[in-house]
C-alpha positions as CSV (number, residue, x, y, z in Angstrom):
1,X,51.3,-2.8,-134.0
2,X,54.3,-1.1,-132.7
3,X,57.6,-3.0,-132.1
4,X,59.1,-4.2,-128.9
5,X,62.0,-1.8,-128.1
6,X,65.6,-3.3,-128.9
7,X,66.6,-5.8,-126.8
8,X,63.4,-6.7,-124.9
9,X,61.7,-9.8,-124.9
10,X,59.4,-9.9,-128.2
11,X,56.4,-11.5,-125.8
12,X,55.9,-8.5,-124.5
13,X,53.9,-7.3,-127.6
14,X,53.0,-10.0,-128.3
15,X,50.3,-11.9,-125.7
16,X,49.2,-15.6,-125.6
17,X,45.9,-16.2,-127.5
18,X,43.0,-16.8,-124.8
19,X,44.6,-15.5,-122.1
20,X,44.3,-12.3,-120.4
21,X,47.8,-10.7,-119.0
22,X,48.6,-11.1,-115.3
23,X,49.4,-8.2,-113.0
24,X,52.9,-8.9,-111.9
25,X,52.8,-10.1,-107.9
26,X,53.5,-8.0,-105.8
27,X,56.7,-7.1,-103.8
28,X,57.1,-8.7,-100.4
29,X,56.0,-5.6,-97.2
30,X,59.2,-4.8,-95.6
31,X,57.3,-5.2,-92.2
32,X,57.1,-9.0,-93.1
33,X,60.3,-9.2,-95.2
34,X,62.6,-11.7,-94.1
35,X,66.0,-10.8,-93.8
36,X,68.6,-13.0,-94.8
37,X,71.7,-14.1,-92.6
38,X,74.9,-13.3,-93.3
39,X,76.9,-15.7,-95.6
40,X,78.9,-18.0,-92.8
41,X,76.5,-17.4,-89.8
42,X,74.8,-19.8,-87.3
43,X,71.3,-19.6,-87.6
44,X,69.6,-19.6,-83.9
45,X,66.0,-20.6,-83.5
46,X,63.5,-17.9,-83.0
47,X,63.4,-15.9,-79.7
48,X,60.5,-14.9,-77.9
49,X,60.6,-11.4,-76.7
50,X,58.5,-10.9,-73.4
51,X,56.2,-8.4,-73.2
52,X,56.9,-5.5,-70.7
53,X,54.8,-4.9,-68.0
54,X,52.5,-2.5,-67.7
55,X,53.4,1.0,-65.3
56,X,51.5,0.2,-62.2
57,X,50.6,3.4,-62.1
58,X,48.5,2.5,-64.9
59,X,47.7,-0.3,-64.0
60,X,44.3,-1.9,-65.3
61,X,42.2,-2.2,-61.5
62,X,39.0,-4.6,-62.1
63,X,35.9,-2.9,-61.0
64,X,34.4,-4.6,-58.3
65,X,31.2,-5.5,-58.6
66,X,28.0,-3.2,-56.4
67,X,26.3,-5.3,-54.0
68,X,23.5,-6.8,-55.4
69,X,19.7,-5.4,-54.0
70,X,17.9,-7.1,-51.6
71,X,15.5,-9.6,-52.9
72,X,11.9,-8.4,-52.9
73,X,9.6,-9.4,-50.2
74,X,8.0,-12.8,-51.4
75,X,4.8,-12.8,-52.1
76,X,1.8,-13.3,-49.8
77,X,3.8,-11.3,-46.6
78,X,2.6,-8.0,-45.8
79,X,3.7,-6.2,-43.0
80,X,1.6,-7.2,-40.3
81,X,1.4,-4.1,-38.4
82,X,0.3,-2.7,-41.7
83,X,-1.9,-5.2,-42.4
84,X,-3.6,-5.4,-38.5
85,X,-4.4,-1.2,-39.1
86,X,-6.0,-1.8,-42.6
87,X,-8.5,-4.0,-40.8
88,X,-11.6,-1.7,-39.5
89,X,-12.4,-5.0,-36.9
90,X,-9.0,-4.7,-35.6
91,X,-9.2,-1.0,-35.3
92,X,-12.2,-1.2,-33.3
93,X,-11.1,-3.6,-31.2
94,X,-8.1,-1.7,-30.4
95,X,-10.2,1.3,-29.5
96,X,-12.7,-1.0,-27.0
97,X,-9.2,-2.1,-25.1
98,X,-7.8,1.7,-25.0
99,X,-11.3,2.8,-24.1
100,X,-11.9,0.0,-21.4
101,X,-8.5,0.7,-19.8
102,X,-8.9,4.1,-19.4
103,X,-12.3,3.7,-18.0
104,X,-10.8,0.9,-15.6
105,X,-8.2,3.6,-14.5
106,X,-10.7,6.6,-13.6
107,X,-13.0,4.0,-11.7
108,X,-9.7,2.5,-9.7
109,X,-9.1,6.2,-8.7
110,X,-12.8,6.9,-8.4
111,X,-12.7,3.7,-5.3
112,X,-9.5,5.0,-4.2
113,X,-10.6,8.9,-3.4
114,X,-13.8,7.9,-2.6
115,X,-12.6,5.3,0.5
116,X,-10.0,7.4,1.4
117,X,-12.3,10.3,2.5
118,X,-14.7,8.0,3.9
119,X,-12.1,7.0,6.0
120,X,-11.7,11.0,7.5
121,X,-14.3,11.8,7.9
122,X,-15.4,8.6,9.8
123,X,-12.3,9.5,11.8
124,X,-13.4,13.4,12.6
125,X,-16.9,11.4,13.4
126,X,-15.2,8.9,16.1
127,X,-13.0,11.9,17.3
128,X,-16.4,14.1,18.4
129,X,-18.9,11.3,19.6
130,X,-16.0,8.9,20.9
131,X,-17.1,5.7,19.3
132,X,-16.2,3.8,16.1
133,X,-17.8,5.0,12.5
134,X,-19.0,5.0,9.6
135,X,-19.3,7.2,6.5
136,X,-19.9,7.3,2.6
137,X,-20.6,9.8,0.1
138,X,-23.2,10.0,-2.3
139,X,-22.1,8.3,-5.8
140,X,-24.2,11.1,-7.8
141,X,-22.0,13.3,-9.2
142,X,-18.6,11.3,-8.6
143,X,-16.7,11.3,-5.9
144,X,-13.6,12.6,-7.9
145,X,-15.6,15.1,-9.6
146,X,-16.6,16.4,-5.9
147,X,-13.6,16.7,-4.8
148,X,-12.2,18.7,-7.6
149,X,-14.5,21.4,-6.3
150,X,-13.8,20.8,-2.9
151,X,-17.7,20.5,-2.9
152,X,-19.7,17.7,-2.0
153,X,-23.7,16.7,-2.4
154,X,-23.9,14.4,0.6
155,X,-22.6,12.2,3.0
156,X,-23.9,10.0,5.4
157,X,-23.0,8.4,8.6
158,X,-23.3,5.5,10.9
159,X,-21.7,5.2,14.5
160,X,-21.0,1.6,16.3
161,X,-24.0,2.0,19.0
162,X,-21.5,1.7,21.7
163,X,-22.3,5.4,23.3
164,X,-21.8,8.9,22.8
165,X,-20.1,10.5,24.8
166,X,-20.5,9.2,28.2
167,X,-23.5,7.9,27.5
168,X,-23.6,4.3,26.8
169,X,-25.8,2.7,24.3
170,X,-26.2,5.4,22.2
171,X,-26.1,5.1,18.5
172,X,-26.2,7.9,15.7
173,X,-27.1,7.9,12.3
174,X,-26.2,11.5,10.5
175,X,-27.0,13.0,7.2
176,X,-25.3,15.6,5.7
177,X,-26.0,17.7,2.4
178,X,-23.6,20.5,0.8
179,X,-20.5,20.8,2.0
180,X,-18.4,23.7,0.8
181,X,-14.6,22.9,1.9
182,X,-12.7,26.4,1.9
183,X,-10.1,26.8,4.9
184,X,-9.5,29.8,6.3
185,X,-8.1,31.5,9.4
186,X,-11.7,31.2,11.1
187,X,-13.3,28.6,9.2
188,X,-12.8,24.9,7.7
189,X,-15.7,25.7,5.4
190,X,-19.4,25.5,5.6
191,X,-22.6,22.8,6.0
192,X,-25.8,23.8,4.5
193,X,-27.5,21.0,6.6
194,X,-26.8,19.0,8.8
195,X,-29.9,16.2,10.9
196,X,-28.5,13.3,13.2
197,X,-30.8,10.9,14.5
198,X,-30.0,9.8,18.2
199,X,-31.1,6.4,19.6
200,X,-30.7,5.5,22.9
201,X,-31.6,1.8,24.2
202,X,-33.1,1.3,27.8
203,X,-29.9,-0.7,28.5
204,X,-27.9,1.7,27.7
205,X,-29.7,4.4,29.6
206,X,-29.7,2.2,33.1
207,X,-25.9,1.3,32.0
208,X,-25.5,5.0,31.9
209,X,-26.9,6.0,35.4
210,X,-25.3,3.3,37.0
211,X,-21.9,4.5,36.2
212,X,-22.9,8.5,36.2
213,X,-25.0,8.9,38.7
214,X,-23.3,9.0,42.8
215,X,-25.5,6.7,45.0
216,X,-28.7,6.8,43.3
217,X,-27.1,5.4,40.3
218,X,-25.9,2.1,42.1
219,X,-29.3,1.3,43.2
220,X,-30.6,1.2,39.3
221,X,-31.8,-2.1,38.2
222,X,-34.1,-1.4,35.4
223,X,-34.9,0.8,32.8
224,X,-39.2,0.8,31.8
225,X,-40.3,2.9,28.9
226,X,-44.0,4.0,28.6
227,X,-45.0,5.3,25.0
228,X,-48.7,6.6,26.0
229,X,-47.5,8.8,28.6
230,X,-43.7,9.6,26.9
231,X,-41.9,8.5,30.2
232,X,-39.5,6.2,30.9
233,X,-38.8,4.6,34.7
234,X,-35.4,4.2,36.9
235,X,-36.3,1.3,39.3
236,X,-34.3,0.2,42.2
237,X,-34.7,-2.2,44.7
238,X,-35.3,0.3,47.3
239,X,-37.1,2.7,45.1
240,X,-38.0,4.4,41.6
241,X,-37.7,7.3,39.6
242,X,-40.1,8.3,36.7
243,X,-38.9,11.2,34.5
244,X,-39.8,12.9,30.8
245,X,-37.5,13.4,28.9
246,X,-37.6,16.9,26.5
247,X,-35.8,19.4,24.9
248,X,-33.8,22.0,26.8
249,X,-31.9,24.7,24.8
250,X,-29.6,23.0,22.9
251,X,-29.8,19.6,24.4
252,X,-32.2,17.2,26.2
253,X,-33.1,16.6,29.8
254,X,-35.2,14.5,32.2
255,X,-37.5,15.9,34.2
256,X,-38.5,14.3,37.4
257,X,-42.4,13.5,37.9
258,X,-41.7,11.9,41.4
259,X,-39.5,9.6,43.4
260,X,-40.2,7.0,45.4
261,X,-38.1,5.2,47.8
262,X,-39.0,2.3,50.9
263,X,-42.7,3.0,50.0
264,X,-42.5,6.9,50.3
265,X,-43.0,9.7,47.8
266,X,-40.1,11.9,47.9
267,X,-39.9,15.7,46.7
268,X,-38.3,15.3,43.1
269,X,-35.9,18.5,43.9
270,X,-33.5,15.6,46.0
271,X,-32.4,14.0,42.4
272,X,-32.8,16.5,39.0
273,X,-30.0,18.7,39.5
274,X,-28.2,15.6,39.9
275,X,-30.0,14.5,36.4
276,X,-29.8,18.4,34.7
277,X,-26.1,17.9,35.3
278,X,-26.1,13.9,34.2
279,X,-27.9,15.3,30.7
280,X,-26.2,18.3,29.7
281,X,-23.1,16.3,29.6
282,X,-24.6,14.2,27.6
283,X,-26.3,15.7,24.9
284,X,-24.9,19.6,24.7
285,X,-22.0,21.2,23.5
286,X,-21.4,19.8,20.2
287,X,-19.4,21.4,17.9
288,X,-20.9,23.9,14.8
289,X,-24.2,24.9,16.7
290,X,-25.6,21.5,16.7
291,X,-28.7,21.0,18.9
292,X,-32.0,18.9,19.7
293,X,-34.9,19.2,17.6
294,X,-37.1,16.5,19.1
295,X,-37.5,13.7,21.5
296,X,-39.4,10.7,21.7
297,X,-40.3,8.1,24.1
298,X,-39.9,4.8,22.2
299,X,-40.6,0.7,23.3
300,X,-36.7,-0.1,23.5
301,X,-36.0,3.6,24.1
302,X,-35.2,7.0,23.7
303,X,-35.3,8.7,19.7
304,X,-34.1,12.5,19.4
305,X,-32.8,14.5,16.5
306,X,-30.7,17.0,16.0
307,X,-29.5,19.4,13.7
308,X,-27.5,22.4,12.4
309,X,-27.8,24.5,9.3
310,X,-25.5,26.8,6.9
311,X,-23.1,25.7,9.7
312,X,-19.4,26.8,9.6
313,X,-17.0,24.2,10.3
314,X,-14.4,25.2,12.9
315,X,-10.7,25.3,11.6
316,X,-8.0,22.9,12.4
317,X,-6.7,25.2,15.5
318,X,-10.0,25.5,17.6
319,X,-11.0,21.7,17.0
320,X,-8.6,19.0,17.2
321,X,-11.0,16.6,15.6
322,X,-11.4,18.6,12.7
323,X,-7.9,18.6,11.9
324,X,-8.1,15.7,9.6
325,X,-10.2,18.0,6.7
C-alpha cells in the first residue's frame, strides 16, 4: 500500500474496518447560501418584497363563459301544428271545411245573381204590361254560369192580375226560352221563343168597359160567358150586347152578333167601332213582334196566347223599358 503523502492525516489510507467511505457533503448552492452580517451590525427581521404588478396591457382577461344552449324540448311535446298535419283525419277534415266554404261562397253568389236579375227583368215586365211582376230563371245550368255567357235557357214570368194595359183584370203568365244578350246600336239581343198566356176575368172585362167605353160603358152591369157558343154578354139595364171575341192581326177583337136596347134589336154597326177601337188598345202594339195566337171563351173568362219567335229585343234608345238589360 502506498504511503499517505507527508503531512496528511494517516486515515486517509488507512479506512475503518466495516465501513464503507462517505462521499464528502456537499457545498451549500450560492442561490440558497446565507450571507453573513457584517461584524457590529443590527440584524433586521426579514422583509417581504411585494410582487409587481402585472402591465395592464398584459393583463390576464378571464374568458367569459358562452351562453349555455337552450334546453331541449321535454319530452312528450310535439309541435302541434306539426303534429295536427301528420294526422290523415285531420287533414281531411280540414279539406271538408275548405271545400264546404268555398261551395257556400259560389251558392251565396249563385242566390245573389240569380235574384238580382230576377228582379230586372220583373221590372222591364211591369214597365211594358203596367202592373207588378214576377220572374225566375231556370236553375239548370246555373244562373252564374248563364250569365257568364250572357246566355240564358229560360225564364218565366208571372204578373199581379191587376190589368194590362188599360185593361183591368188581366193577368199574364209568360215563358221564355234562349235568350242571347248582345247589345248593339239596333239591338239588345235576341229571343228564340217567346208564348204568354193571357187571362182575362168577366170582372175585369165589365170593369174594363165601364171605364173605356163613353155611354154605353156606364150602362154595363154584368159580364155572362157562354162556352158552347164562344161568346160572352155585356148586359145593361136598358139593354145587352153579345160579341165573339177572335183574333185580328196582331191582336184580338170583339165582334158584335147584335144589340139590344128597351126591347129592340139594334144594327150592331152603332157600337163595334167603338169596341175595334176599345180592343186594339188593349191587346196590340207590344214590343218585339209579339201577337195573338189564340182565343178562348172560358167559364170565368176570356184565355188568349201570344207569342213571338227569334225576336230581337229593342235597344235601350227605342224602348225605355228595356233599358234595365
Amino acid at each position: 500500500m502506498t504511503n499517505p503523502p507527508h503531512g496528511d492525516d494517516p486515515m486517509w489510507a488507512r479506512p475503518t474496518q466495516g465501513q464503507p467511505q462517505q462521499p464528502p457533503p456537499p457545498e451549500p448552492s450560492a442561490a440558497t447560501e446565507r450571507m453573513s452580517s457584517a461584524p457590529g451590525a443590527e440584524a433586521r427581521p426579514t422583509e417581504r418584497i411585494e410582487r409587481p404588478q402585472a402591465d395592464p396591457a398584459t393583463q390576464h382577461i378571464p374568458r367569459q363563459d358562452a351562453p349555455p344552449p337552450p334546453p331541449p324540448p321535454p319530452p312528450g311535446k310535439e309541435n302541434p301544428l306539426r303534429r295536427f298535419f301528420s294526422d290523415p283525419l285531420s287533414v281531411a277534415l280540414v279539406l271538408v271545411i275548405v271545400a264546404a266554404l268555398g261551395i257556400a261562397g259560389v251558392l251565396a253568389g249563385e242566390l245573389y245573381a240569380r235574384n238580382r236579375a230576377n228582379t230586372i227583368v220583373a221590372q222591364v215586365t211591369s214597365c211594358v204590361v203596367e202592373d207588378e211582376a214576377s220572374a225566375s230563371f231556370g236553375v239548370v245550368p246555373p244562373f252564374l254560369w248563364q250569365h257568364a255567357r250572357k246566355k240564358y235557357t229560360n225564364i218565366s214570368i208571372e204578373t199581379a192580375g191587376n190589368q194590362v194595359r188599360d185593361a183591368k183584370g188581366m193577368t199574364v203568365n209568360i215563358d221564355i226560352e234562349d235568350v242571347q244578350l248582345a247589345e248593339t246600336a239596333n239591338s239588345g239581343g235576341t229571343i228564340g221563343s217567346l208564348v204568354a198566356t193571357i187571362t182575362w176575368t168577366a170582372e175585369g172585362i165589365k170593369e174594363t168597359v165601364q171605364g173605356a167605353i163613353p155611354l154605353f160603358g156606364g150602362i154595363v152591369s154584368d159580364v155572362q160567358t157562354n162556352t158552347n157558343d164562344g161568346t160572352i154578354e155585356l148586359r145593361g139595364g136598358l139593354g145587352s150586347i153579345t160579341a165573339k171575341p177572335r183574333i185580328d192581326e196582331e191582336g184580338l177583337a170583339l165582334d158584335v152578333l147584335s144589340v139590344s136596347g128597351l126591347g129592340f134589336t139594334l144594327p150592331r154597326e152603332t157600337v163595334q167601332p167603338v169596341l175595334d177601337a176599345f180592343t186594339s188598345q188593349l191587346t196590340k202594339g207590344y214590343p218585339m213582334g209579339i201577337h195573338a195566337d189564340s182565343v178562348d171563351v172560358t167559364d170565368s173568362g176570356v184565355t188568349a196566347v201570344f207569342s213571338t219567335t227569334n225576336a230581337t229585343i229593342p235597344p235601350a234608345n227605342e224602348d225605355p223599358c228595356f233599358a234595365g238589360l
